[in-house]
C-alpha positions in Angstrom: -45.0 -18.7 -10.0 -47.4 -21.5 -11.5 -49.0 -23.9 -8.4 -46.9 -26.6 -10.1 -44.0 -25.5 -9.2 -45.2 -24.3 -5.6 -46.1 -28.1 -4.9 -42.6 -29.3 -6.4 -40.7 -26.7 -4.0 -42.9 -27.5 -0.7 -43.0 -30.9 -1.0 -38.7 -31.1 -1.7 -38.5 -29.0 1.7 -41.3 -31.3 3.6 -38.3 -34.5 2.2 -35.8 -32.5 3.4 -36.9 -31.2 6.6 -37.6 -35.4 7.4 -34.2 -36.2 6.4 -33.1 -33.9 9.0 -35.0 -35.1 11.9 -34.2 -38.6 11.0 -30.5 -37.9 11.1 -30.4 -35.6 14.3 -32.7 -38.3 16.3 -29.6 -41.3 15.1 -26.8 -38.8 16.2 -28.7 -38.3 19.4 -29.4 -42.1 20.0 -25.9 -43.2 19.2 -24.7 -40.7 22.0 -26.8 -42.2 24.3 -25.6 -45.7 23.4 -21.9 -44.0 24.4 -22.6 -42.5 27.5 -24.1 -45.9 28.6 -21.0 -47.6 27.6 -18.9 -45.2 29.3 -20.7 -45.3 32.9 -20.7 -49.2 32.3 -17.0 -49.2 32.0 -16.5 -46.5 35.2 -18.7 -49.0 37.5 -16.7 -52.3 36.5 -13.8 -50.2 36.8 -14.7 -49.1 40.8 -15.8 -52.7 41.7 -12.8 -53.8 40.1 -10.7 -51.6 42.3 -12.6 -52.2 45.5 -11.9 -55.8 44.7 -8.4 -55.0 44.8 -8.4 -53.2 48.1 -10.1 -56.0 49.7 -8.0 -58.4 48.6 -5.0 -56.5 50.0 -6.3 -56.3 53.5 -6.4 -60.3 53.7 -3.5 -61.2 56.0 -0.7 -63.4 54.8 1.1 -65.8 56.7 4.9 -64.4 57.4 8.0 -66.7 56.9 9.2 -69.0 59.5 12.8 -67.4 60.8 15.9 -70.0 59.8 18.0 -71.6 63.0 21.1 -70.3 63.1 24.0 -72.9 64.1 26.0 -71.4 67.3 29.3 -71.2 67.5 31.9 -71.5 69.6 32.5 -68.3 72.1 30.7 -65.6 72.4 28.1 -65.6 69.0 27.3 -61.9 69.6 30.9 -61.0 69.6 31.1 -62.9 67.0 28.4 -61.0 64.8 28.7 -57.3 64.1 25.4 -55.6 64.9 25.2 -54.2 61.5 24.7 -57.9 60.4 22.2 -58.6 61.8 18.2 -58.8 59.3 15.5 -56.8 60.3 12.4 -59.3 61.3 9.0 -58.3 59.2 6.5 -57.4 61.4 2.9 -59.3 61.1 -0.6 -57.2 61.5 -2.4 -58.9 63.2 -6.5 -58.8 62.2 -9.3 -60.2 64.5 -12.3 -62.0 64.0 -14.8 -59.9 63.8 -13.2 -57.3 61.5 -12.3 -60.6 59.1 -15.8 -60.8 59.2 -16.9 -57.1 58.4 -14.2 -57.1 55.3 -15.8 -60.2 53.9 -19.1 -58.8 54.6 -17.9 -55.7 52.3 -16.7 -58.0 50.0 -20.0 -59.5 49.4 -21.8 -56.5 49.2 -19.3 -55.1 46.6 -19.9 -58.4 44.6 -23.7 -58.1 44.5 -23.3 -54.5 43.1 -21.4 -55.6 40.4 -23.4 -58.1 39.6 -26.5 -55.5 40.1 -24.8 -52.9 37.6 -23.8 -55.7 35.0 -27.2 -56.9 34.9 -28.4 -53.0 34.3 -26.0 -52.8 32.0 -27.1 -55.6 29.9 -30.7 -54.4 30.0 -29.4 -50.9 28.9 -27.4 -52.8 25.7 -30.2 -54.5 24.7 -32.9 -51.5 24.5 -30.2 -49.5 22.8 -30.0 -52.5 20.5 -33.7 -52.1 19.9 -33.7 -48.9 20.0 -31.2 -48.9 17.0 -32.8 -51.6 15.1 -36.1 -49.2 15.3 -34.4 -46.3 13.6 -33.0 -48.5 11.3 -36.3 -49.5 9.8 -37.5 -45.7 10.5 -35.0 -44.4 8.0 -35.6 -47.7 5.6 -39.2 -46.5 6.0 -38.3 -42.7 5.3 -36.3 -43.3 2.0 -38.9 -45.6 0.7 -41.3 -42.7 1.2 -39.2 -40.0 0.3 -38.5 -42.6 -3.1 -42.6 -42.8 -3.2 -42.8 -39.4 -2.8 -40.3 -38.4 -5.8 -42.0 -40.8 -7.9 -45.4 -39.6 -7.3 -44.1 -35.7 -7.6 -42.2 -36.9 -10.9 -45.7 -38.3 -12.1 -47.9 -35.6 -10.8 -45.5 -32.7 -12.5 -44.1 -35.0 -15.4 -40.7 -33.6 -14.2 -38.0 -36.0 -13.2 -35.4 -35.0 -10.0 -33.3 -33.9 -12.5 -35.6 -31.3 -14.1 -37.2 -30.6 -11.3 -33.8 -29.3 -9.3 -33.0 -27.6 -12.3 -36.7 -26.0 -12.2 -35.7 -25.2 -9.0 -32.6 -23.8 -9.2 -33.5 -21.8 -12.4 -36.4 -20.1 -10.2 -33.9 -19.4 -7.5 -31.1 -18.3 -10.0 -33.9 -15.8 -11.0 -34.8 -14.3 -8.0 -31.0 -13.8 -6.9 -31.0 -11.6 -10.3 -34.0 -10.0 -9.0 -32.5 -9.1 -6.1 -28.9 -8.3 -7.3 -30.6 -6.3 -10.3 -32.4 -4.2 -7.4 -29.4 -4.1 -5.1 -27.1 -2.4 -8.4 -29.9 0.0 -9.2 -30.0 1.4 -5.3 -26.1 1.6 -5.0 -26.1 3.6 -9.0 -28.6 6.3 -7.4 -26.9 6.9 -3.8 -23.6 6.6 -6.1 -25.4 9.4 -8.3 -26.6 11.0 -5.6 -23.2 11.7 -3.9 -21.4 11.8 -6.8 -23.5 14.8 -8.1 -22.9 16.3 -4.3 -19.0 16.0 -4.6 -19.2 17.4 -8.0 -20.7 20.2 -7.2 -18.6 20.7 -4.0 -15.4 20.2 -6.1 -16.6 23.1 -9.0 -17.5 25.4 -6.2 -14.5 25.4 -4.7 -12.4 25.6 -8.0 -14.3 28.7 -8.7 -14.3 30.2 -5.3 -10.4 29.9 -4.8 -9.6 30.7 -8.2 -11.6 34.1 -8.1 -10.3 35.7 -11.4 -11.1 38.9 -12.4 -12.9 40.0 -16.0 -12.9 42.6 -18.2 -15.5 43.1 -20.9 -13.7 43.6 -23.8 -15.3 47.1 -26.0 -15.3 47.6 -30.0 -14.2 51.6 -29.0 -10.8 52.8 -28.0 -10.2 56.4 -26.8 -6.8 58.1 -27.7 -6.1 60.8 -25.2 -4.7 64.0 -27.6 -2.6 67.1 -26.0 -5.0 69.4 -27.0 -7.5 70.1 -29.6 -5.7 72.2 -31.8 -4.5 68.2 -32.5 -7.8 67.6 -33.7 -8.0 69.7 -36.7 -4.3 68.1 -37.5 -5.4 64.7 -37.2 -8.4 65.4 -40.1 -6.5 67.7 -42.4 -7.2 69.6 -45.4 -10.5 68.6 -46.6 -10.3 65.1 -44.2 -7.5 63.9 -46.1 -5.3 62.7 -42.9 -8.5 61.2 -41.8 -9.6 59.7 -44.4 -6.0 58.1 -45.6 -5.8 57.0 -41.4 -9.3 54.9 -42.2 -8.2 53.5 -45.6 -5.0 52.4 -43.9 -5.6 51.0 -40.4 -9.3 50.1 -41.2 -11.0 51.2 -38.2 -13.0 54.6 -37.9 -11.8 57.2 -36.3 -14.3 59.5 -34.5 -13.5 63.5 -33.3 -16.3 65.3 -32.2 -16.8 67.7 -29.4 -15.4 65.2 -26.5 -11.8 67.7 -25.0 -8.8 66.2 -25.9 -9.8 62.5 -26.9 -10.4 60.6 -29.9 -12.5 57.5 -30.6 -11.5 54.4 -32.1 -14.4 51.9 -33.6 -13.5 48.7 -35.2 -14.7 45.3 -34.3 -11.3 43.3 -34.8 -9.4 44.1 -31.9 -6.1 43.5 -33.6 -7.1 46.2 -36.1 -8.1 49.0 -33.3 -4.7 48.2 -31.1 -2.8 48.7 -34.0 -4.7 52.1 -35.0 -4.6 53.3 -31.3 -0.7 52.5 -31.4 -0.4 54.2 -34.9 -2.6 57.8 -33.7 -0.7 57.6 -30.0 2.5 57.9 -32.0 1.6 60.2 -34.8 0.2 62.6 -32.2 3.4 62.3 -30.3 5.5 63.2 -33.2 3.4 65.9 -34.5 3.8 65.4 -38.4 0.2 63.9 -39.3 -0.1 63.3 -43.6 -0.9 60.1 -45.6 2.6 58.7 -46.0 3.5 59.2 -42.9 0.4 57.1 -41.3 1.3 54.2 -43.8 5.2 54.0 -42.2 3.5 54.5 -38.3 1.0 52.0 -39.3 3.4 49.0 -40.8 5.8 50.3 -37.7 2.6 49.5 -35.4 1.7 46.2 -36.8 5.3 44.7 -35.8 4.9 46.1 -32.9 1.8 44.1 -32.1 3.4 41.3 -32.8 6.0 41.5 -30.5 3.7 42.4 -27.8 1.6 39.1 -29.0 4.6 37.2 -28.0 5.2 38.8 -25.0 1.7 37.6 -23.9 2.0 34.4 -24.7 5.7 34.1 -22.9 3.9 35.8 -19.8 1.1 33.4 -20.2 3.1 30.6 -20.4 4.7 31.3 -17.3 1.8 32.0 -15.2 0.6 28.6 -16.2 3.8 26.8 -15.3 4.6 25.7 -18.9 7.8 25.7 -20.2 8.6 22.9 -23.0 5.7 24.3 -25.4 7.3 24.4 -29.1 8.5 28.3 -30.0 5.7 28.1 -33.3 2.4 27.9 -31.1 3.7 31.4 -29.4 2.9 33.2 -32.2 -0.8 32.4 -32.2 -1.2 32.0 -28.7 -0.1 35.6 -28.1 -2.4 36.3 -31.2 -5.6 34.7 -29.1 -4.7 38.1 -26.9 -6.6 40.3 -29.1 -9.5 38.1 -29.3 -13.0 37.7 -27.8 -15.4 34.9 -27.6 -18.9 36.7 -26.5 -16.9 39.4 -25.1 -14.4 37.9 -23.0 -10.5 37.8 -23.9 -9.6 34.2 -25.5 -6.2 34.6 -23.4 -7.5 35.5 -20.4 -10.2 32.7 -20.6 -7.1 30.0 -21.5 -5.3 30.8 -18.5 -8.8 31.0 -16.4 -9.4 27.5 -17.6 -5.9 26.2 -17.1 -6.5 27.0 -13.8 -10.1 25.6 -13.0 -8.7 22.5 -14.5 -5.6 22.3 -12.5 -7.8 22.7 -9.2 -10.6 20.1 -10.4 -8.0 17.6 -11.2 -5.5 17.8 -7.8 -9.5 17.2 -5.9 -10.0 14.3 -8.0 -6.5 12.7 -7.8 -5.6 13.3 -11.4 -2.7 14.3 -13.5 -2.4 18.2 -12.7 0.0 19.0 -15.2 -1.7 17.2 -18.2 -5.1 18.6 -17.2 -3.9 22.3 -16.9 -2.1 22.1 -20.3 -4.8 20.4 -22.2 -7.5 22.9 -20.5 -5.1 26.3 -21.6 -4.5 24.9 -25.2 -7.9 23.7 -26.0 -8.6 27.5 -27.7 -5.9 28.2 -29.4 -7.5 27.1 -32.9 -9.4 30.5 -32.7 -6.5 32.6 -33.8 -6.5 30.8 -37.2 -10.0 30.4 -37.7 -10.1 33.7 -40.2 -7.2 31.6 -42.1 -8.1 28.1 -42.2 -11.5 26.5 -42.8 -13.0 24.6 -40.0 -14.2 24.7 -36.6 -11.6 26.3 -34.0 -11.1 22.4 -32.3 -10.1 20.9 -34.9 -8.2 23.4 -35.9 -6.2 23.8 -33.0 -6.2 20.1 -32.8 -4.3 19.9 -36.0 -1.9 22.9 -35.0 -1.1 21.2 -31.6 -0.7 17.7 -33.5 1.9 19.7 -35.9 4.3 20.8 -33.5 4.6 17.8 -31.5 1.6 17.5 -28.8 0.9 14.8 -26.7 -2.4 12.7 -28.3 -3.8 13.3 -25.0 -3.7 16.9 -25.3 -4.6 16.6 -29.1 -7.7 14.6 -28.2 -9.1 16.8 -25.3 -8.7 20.3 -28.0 -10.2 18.3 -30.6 -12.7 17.0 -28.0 -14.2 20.1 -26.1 -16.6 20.7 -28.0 -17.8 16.9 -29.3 -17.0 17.0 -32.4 -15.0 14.3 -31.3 -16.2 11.8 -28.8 -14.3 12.2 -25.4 -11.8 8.9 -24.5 -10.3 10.2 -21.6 -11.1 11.8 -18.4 -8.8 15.0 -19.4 -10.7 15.9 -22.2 -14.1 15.8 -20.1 -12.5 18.0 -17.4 -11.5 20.5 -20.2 -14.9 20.6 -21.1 -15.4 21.3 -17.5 -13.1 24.1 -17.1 -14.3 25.5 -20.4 -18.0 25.7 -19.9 -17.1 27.1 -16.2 -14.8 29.4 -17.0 -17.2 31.0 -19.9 -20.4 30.6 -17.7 -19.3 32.5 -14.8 -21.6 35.6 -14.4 -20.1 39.0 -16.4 -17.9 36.6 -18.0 -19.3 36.7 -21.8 -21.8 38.9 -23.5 -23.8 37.2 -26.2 -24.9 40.3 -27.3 -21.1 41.7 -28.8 -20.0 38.5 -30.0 -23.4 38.3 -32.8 -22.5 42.0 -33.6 -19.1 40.8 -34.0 -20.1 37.9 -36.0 -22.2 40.1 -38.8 -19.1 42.0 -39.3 -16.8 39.6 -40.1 -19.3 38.1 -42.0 -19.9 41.6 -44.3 -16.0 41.8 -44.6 -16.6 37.5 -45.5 -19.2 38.4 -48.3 -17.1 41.6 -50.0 -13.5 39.9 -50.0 -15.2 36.6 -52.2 -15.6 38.6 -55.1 -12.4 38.9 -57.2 -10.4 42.0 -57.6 -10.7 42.2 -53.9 -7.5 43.6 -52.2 -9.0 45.1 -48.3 -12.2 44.7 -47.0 -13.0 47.3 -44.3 -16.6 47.2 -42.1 -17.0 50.6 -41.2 -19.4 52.7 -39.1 -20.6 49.8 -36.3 -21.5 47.5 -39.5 -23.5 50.3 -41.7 -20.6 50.6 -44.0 -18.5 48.5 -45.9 -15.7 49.9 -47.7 -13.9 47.7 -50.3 -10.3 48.2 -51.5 -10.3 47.3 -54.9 -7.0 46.4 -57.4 -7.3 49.1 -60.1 -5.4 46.6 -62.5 -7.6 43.7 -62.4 -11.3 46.0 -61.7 -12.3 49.1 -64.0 -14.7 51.7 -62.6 -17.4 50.3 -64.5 -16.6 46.6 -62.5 -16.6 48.2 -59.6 -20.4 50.0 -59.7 -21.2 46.5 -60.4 -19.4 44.7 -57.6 -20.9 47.2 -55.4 -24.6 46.4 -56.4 -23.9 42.5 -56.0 -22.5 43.0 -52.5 -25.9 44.7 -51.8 -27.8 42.1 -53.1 -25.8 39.9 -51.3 -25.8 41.4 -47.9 -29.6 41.7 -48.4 -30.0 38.0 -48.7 -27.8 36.8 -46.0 -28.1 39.2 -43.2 -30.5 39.9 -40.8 -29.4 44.0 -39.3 -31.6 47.1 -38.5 -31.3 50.2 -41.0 -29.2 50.0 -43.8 -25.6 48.9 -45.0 -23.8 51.0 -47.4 -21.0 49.0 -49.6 -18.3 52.1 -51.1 -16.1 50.2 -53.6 -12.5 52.1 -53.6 -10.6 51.9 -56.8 -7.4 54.6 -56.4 -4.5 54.3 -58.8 -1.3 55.6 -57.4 1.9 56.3 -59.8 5.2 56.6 -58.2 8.3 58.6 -59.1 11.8 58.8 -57.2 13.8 61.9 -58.3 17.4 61.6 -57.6 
């Protein structure tokens, strides 16, 4: 603040501050001026009334009593008792008390005349008085007039700017002030916000307390004995090997007692093996037509059980208007992993945490436990269509009749969409908590998973292509080939390109061997 505007400020207060002591000292004298009137009045009033009193103790003179005529008999015979008036009766007052009222009188007289005289003197010094503070405040305003004048000149403000000067600085400050006042109440509202947060996810995980599984890439098939073993690989491996070409996954006998190994990375693909082997070892008859009927019979039977998990799902969530054509790939999501941890299991984890978040913060718990146990379910077509899993799924919800709340907080979860709402941020919530948890995820399996789909990614681009088959824990990719549309000379040379190819892209330890398969099969019924 410049001095200018110091000296305009100070000297409007110093006007002010006069103004007010001029006013209060009027009030204060007029009051006086009242009072004095009002003990003026009470004293004429008790000399008027002792003037009164003395007035009624002066004696009148009583009438004279009429002559009544007599008459003739007896006159009080003649005039009943009842008749006759009762005579007034006369006080009587001496001399000397005459003389002591009048003596009162006089003295009451001269104090009248005492207190009207005071009384005058009193009016005419309040007169004076008033007169005085008259010309005091005609003094004050020419000054304070002087005063603005000279301040107007001084500062080469008028009253006008200079109040609006003033006002602007004060205006200022109150921003100042408010400014600091908004910026203390956003940290403590930070502060505790941050605190009840924290409360509000602690207790969400701590009462939800699911368990976890780390989902594997190997299976073991219990076998009756190992006389099954030599069964199960057949002359020269041919079981075994037709069991690999078929189901895709590689199956492993070694010296382990009764037990067989599984390895495949695509889950689907080793519950369907391990449902095919459990069966042909049960039935006993093991040879390459017989794996392909097992195997197709498997496959439906995955898909039923697919369904099954969703339906179970559903129900443990509370859920039962969801449209009949996301079942099948919500039961799908049961046979996948995200960084080890089942896609299923982590829907309904979420659906949960979000459910639980939302009843603390007063929120809609239905919407918020639907939105959080959908917001996945674009990962069981993310091998079919091209995009990320959000959008995905937000598209698939969208199709079969979502609410745009619950399309918005899938397509959300992962910002490639800007969250509106507060559902989609608590499904972030419940996502990030549910796969954060300790022993929830391994990093480790999901890039191991990753290279593999992405060898199987590489092979089935070139055309000719029927099955694509990562073998041996990724250092083996076998390629199913159509024997109508490749030669064997094609395939020696899709088989050096998908080396090349693998070379340039991926990043592995040892080395990866591609086997193109190109089998011709002719067919005869005899009937």
């Amino acid at each position: 603040m410049d001095p200018m505007q110091m000296l305009i400020i100070a000297i409007s207060i110093l006007g002010t501050a006069v103004l007010v002591l001029a006013i209060v000292f009027s009030i204060s004298l007029r009051q006086q001026q009242a009072a004095a009137r009002q003990a003026a009045r009470r004293a004429l009033e008790e000399d008027a009334g002792r003037s009164r009193a003395l007035k009624d103790l002066v004696p009148r003179p009583a009438p004279k009593a009429q002559r009544k005529p007599r008459t003739k008999g007896n006159a009080a015979a003649a005039v009943p008792p009842a008749a006759v008036a009762p005579q007034p009766v006369v006080e009587v007052i001496s001399e000397p008390e005459l003389a002591e009222r009048a003596r009162s009188l006089a003295t009451a007289e001269t104090r009248i005349d005492a207190l009207t005289a005071k009384l005058g003197r009193e009016r005419a010094r309040l007169e004076v008085a008033q007169a005085e503070l008259e010309r005091r405040a005609t003094e004050l305003a020419h000054g304070e007039a002087v005063q603005r004048d000279a301040l107007a000149r001084i500062s080469g403000l008028d009253p006008d700017q200079a109040r609006t000067e003033l006002l602007t600085h004060l205006e200022r400050e109150a921003r100042l002030h408010s400014a600091q006042l908004v910026r203390d109440l956003e940290s403590e509202a930070r502060r505790n916000g941050e605190a009840k947060a924290r409360a509000i996810i602690v207790g969400s995980i701590q009462r939800l307390a699911a368990e976890q599984t780390t989902e594997s890439v190997v299976t073991s098939v219990p076998l009756p004995s190992d006389e099954m073993k030599g069964r199960i690989i057949g002359r020269e491996g041919r079981n075994i090997r037709a069991f690999e070409q078929v189901t895709g996954v590689n199956l492993m006998i070694d010296d382990t007692p009764e037990s067989a190994l599984l390895s495949c990375f695509d889950p689907v693909r080793r519950e369907t093996a391990r449902l095919t082997l459990t069966e042909l070892v049960q039935d006993g008859r093991i040879h390459p037509a017989r794996i392909e009927e097992v195997h197709e019979r498997s496959k439906r039977r995955i898909d039923e059980l697919c369904l099954r998990a969703a339906e179970d799902a559903l129900i443990e969530m509370g859920i039962t208007d969801l449209d009949p054509g996301l079942l099948p790939a919500l039961g799908a999501l049961r046979y996948r992993t995200s960084y080890g941890q089942n896609v299923l299991a982590h829907l309904v984890e979420s659906g949960h945490i979000a459910a639980l978040m939302a009843a603390e913060l007063g929120l809609n718990v239905e919407t918020c436990r639907r939105a959080a146990f959908l917001h996945d379910i674009g990962k069981a077509l993310t091998h079919e269509v091209e995009g990320s899993h959000a959008l995905v799924g937000a598209q698939l919800a969208r199709r079969y009749g979502e609410h745009p709340d619950i399309v918005h907080a899938i397509e959300a979860h992962h910002n490639e969409v800007e969250p509106r709402t507060v559902e989609a941020v608590l499904t972030q919530a419940a996502d990030a908590i549910s796969g954060s948890r300790p022993g929830a995820r391994r990093e480790s399996l999901e890039i191991y998973v990753k290279r593999l789909e992405r060898l199987e990614e590489i092979a089935r681009a070139h055309a000719g292509v029927e099955k694509v088959f990562a073998m041996q824990a990724g250092r083996e990719v076998r390629v199913m080939v159509q024997p109508e549309h490749v030669s064997d000379a094609e395939s020696q040379v899709m088989a050096r390109d998908i080396a090349r190819e693998v070379e340039g892209e991926l990043t592995y330890p040892g080395s990866i061997k591609v086997t193109v398969v190109r089998e011709s099969r002719a067919v005869a019924v005899a009937h």
